[in-house]
C-alpha positions, 0 to 999 in steps of 0.5 A: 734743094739747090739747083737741079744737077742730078745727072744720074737721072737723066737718060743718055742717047749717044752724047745727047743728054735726056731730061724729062719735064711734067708742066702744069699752071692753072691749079688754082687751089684744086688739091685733086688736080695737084694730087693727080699732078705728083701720081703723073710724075711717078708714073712718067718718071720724071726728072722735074715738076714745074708749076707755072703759077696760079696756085690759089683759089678764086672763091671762099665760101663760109661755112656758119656753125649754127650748133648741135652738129649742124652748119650752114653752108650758102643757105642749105642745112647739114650734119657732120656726114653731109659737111665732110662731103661738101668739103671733100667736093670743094677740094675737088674744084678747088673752093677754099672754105672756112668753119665760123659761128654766127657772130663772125659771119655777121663780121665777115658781112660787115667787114670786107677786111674779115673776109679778107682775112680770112680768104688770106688764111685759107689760102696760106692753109692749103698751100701748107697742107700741098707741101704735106702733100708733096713731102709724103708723095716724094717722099721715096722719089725726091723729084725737085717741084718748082713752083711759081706764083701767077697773076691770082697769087698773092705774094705771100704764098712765096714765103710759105714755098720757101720754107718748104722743105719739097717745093723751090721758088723759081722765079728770080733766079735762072735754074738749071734743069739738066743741059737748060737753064730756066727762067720764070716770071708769074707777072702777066700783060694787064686783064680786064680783073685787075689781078694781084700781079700785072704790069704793063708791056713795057714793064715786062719787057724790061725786067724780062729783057735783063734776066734773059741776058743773064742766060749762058745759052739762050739757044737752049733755055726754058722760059717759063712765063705764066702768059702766054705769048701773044697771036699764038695757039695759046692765047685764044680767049673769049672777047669781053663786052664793056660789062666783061661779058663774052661778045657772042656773033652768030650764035658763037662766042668770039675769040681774040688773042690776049697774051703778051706783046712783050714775051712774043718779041723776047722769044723772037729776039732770043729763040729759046728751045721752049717756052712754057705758059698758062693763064689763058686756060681755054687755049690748051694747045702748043705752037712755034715761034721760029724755032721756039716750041710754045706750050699751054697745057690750059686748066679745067681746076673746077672739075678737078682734072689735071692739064698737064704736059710731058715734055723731054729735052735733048740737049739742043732740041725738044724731043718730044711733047704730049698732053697730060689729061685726067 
């Protein structure tokens, strides 16, 4: 796809160029919300699709062919009708699943390499089955889609990006969207769940520090990191108790921030235009950082809903910004 230069989409005001941006991160193997993702680029005529990472799926439930058109799936018995439904169902909420016999259910109990495995699989087969997705959906309208990976994605998913004909890695390298060069990175501070991707603060800044000087204008760029920028709107989260259970005072759960030291002081020291975040999905909100906008548009994947947010940039400002729910 290359790199995002198609002036002739973009809408004039005076000399101030206009580029229109839908962001969404959190999705997390929800192909409802992702469906509803690529219908909202149609509908807001965009000129970019952004997902800021956390692609895959958390949960993988076998389903055990028992015979004679009749499976099992989490101790409850149905027919063909009934497993298209429940299929459909975990589309929905974003539940991979995968069809075995008894034999390699009793293996998947007794082997955490074959579930392993299998969750793997799943996760590499609804990746594939969204670039469908996208391929058909854009089909008329080629909108460039670039993707990131975040904190609960594998590493692998990059390789079937990739290969993709509609989807564009975007993090390693700066890409241009309109007059603003973007910069994605999908690592987060360290969590309590010890995710596939995480490093410690020091870390993050570090290798962040290095792809921002790499900026032409820094004034003027998107920074897209899948963390959220530390005691800001974005990154309210419940406290957890030693036993990762939320702490609960006076009949309310207390909050704490939990996003990143280290992308808070990079916005700080560089002042980019915009900043666009995920991870924390309870903290759909948008803030400043000086003159920096900062934007979670927070995920409700389980009930199949799409957060999004539609953003337009001038060349030097961020026009405006809205959430994107449904």
């Amino acid at each position: 796809m290359g790199l995002f230069k198609r002036k002739s989409n973009n809408e004039s005001v005076g000399k101030k160029e206009i580029t229109k941006v839908l962001f969404t991160s959190d999705v997390h193997g929800s192909e409802i919300a992702f469906r509803k993702f690529l219908n909202a680029a149609k509908m807001y005529k965009v000129d970019a699709l952004v997902i800021g990472g956390d692609l895959a799926g958390k949960t993988l439930v076998p389903i055990v062919d028992v015979g004679e058109g009749k499976y099992e799936i989490q101790g409850e018995q149905v027919g063909k009708e009934g497993l298209s439904t429940v299929i459909q169902e975990f589309k929905k909420s974003g539940t991979y699943y995968t069809i075995v016999d008894k034999k390699e259910y009793k293996e998947m109990l007794e082997d955490k390499r074959k579930v392993d495995e299998r969750f793997n699989e799943a996760i590499k087969n609804v990746l594939e089955d969204w670039v469908s997705i996208a391929k058909e959906k854009l089909k008329d309208n080629p909108i460039p889609l670039y993707v990131n990976l975040g904190n609960d994605d594998p590493m692998f998913m990059f390789d079937v990006v990739e290969s993709s004909e509609v989807m564009e890695k975007s993090e390693g390298t700066i890409l241009e969207l309109g007059s603003h060069e973007m910069v994605s990175f999908g690592y987060v501070n360290p969590t309590p769940w010890n995710t596939p991707r995480e490093m410690k603060e020091e870390e993050i800044y570090g290798y962040l520090k290095k792809e921002v000087e790499k900026l032409k204008e820094p004034s003027t760029a998107i920074f897209n990191f899948h963390a959220p920028p530390y005691g800001t709107n974005l990154d309210n989260a419940p406290l957890l108790s030693k036993d990762l259970k939320p702490v609960v005072k006076g009949g309310d759960v207390v909050m704490t921030h939990v996003g990143s030291t280290s992308i808070r002081k990079l916005i700080e020291e560089y002042s980019p235009m915009l900043g666009i975040h995920g991870h924390i999905h309870e903290s759909r909100a948008f803030d400043k950082i000086g003159k920096t906008v900062v934007i979670n548009p927070g995920s409700e994947y389980g009930e199949g809903i799409l957060h999004a947010t539609y953003i337009v940039l001038e060349r030097e400002k961020v026009k405006t910004h809205q959430f994107v729910l449904g």
